[in-house]
C-alpha positions, 0 to 999 in steps of 0.5 A: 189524888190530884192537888184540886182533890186534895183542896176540895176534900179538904173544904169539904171536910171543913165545910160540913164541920163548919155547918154542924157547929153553925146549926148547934148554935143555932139551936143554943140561941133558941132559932125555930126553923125546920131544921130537918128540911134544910138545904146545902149550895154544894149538894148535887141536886143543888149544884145541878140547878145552878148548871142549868140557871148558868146555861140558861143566862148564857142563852139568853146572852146575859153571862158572858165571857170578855177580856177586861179589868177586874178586881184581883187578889195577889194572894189568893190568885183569883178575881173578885167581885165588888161585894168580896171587898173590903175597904181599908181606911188607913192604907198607905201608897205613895202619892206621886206628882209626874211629868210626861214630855210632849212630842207634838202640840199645836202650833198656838202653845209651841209659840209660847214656849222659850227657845229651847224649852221643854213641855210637859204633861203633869199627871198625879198617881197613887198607883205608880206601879201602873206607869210601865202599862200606860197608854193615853193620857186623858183630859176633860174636853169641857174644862178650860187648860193652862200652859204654865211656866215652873219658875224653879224648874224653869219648865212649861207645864200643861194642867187644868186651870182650876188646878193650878193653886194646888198643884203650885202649893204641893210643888212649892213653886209658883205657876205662871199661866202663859195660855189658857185653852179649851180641852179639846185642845188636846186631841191632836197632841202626843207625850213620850212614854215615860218608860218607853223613850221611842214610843208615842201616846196619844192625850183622849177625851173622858167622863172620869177625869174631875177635877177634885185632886190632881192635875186635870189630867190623867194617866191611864192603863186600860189593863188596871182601871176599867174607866181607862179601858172603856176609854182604850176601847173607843180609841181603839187601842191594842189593850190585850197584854197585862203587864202584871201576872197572876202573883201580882208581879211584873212579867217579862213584858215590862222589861228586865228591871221590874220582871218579877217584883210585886207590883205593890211592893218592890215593884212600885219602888223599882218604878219611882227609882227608874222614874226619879228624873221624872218625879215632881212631889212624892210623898205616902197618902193614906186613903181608903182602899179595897182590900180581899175580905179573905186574906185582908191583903190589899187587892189590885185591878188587872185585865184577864179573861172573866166570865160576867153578868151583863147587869146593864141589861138588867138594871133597870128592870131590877131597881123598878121590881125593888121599888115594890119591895117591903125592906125593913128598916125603910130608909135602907131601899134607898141605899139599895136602890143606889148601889144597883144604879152604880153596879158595874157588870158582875163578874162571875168567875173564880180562879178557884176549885172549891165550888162549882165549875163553869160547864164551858170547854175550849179548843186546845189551840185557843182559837175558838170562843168558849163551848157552851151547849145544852147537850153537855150541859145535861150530860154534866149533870147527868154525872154529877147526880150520879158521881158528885161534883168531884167527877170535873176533877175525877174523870178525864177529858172523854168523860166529860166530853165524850165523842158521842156528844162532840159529834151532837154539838158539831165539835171539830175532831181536835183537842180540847180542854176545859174550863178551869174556872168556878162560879163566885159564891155570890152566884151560887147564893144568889139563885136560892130562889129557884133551888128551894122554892118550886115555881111560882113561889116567892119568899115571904120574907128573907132575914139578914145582915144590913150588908147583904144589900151587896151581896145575897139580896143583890145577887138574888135579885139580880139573877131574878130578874134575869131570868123570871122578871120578877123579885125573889123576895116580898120583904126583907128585914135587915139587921145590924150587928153587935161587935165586941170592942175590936168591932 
């Protein structure tokens, strides 16, 4: 039996142990249902449905497959999506004040320097360990910039003028303004890579740099920060190379001194040791910071090639279905309603085996997008009602893929190969709607925790909508929770 096998055996058998002591308790506590009627996300019949949910928003273009930035766990190896978080108030990273030499600035600030000096872009960082993959630096087109002069380091310096007093207090030395200037200033200067001397970055402008904390100006690293990459992408910058692997280490690619070493851990001192010369205020910050709600080990965000929910095309259709939404307590709509304004695109993939595949395939040589077609699709789940979901992993590739089929898909005589990911099981929850209820049903009323407004109620809403135009549910009730003294 392959290691996928053994895995899946062992979730299941853990699994169906899980849903019988689950369903005792429940009749213990006094629950009625109709418990004989009940139903299971990893039965054939079910998974078979969300197939063909899965093939039918891929259609409609609003699953798709894109190289981005996505919340990752190290230790387990896998995407995330925002509602697997968990956040940890108390974390600790280092909090590190850095300088970046300027290579080109206008002549109007060159003309204030001393002879001889240098410049400098200040930026602040509580992920040194996203330094070796940075690529722009960016600013606030609309705040006003100062060229300051560091007494003590007998430096020039370039920051947001309204963050001057507290940059000046963190560094314990006075900042005298020589210039101020309009952001906008910036377009045309260039630093020096802090870890690559010969290469030139470029300064942009962005949305996302306030001016709460730190310098005004930020790095950026379009590999771990979906704001950077959506920056990136308008300077039509190269951002398909991530320095860190699946482990969470560097790769070769960020050089002998940190290939290997865990971003989070040895790799972030290996980093503030190469940079020493460079670093203005170090000190540890404690801060709230997304954790993997299964490990309860700290996450990181890296670029990886994921398949997505396009919830902006279906935002605004959902937040006016909500509105005619019962939800109990009432007060709660309007934390629901805030979280879908904010939503980022869902995504959708696992790098996991317990759970069910995404029904794509691959040309062996990578050269093509992703296979998706209803012929196969149909063919899936012909075997899965016959064999169980196991068959992805049981059978060989001319099973699932047989020649007949190829030949009805205009598939090329080549290789292929087939998708390795799986559904989140937020997707496989969130279409409950269409697997139990026969069309045109609506849930009368679904019952659950108040922090289902980001998981099971968003992504049944999400996927509702989607595909039918129309909320899943006429009420919720939202409960909280009685917590022992550990909470």
């Amino acid at each position: 039996m392959n290691n996928a096998l053994t895995i899946r055996q062992k979730a299941l058998t853990f699994s169906q142990k899980t849903k019988q002591n689950q369903l005792s308790s429940f009749k213990e506590w006094g629950v009625l249902a109709d418990w004989s009627n009940n139903y299971f996300t990893c039965s054939p019949n079910y998974i078979v449905q969300q197939l063909n949910v899965f093939h039918d928003l891929h259609d409609k273009g609003i699953i798709f497959q894109d190289y981005k930035p996505v919340y990752w766990s190290p230790y387990n190896r896998t995407s995330l999506a925002e509602a697997e978080l968990e956040y940890n108030p108390n974390h600790v990273s280092p909090s590190v004040y850095m300088k970046f030499s300027i290579t080109k600035c206008p002549d109007v600030l060159k003309r204030k320097l001393d002879l001889n000096s240098s410049l400098f872009a200040i930026i602040w960082t509580t992920t040194p360990w996203t330094i070796p993959a940075n690529q722009l630096v960016c600013y606030s087109a609309d705040k006003m910039y100062s060229l300051v002069k560091c007494r003590r380091q007998n430096e020039f310096y370039l920051m947001a003028q309204e963050m001057i007093p507290s940059v000046s207090s963190t560094l314990m030395s006075e900042l005298q303004i020589i210039e101020t200037f309009e952001g906008t200033l910036f377009k045309d200067m260039k630093y020096r890579h802090p870890m690559s001397k010969d290469q030139e970055c470029p300064f942009a402008p962005a949305h996302h740099v306030t001016m709460t904390k730190g310098t005004g100006l930020v790095h950026s690293a379009p590999n771990h920060g979906l704001d950077d990459f959506i920056v990136a992408k308008k300077q039509n910058l190269s951002i398909n190379r991530c320095l860190v692997d699946e482990n969470g280490c560097y790769t070769d690619g960020a050089g002998e001194m940190l290939k290997g070493k865990a971003v989070l851990y040895d790799g972030s001192k290996a980093v503030l040791d190469l940079l020493k010369e460079d670093i203005l205020y170090l000190e540890q910050y404690t801060h709230s910071y997304p954790y993997d709600w299964r490990s309860k080990t700290p996450v990181i965000i890296r670029s990886s090639h994921q398949w997505f929910i396009d919830v902006h095309q279906i935002r605004d259709k959902a937040m006016e279905h909500l509105q005619k939404v019962n939800i109990v307590p009432d007060q709660l709509k309007k934390q629901f309603l805030s979280q879908l304004t904010n939503s980022p695109q869902w995504c959708i993939s696992r790098q996991r085996v317990w759970g069910v595949p995404i029904p794509a395939f691959y040309a062996e040589d990578k050269s093509s997008d992703p296979i998706i077609h209803r012929a196969i699709t149909d063919h899936l789940c012909s075997l899965i009602q016959k064999q169980g979901i196991h068959c992805w992993w049981e059978l060989d590739l001319d099973q699932l893929l047989p020649h007949h089929l190829r030949i009805k898909c205009n598939l090329h005589d080549q290789k292929y190969r087939k998708c390795s990911d799986i559904m989140d099981i937020w997707f496989d929850s969130g279409i409950s709607w269409k697997c139990v209820l026969p069309e045109p049903q609506i849930s009368d009323v679904c019952i659950e925790g108040l922090d289902q407004i980001r998981g099971w109620f968003n992504s049944s809403l999400l996927t509702s909508i989607a595909l039918r135009e129309k909320a899943p549910y006429k009420t919720l009730v939202l409960h909280g929770f009685t917590t022992d003294a550990d909470g």
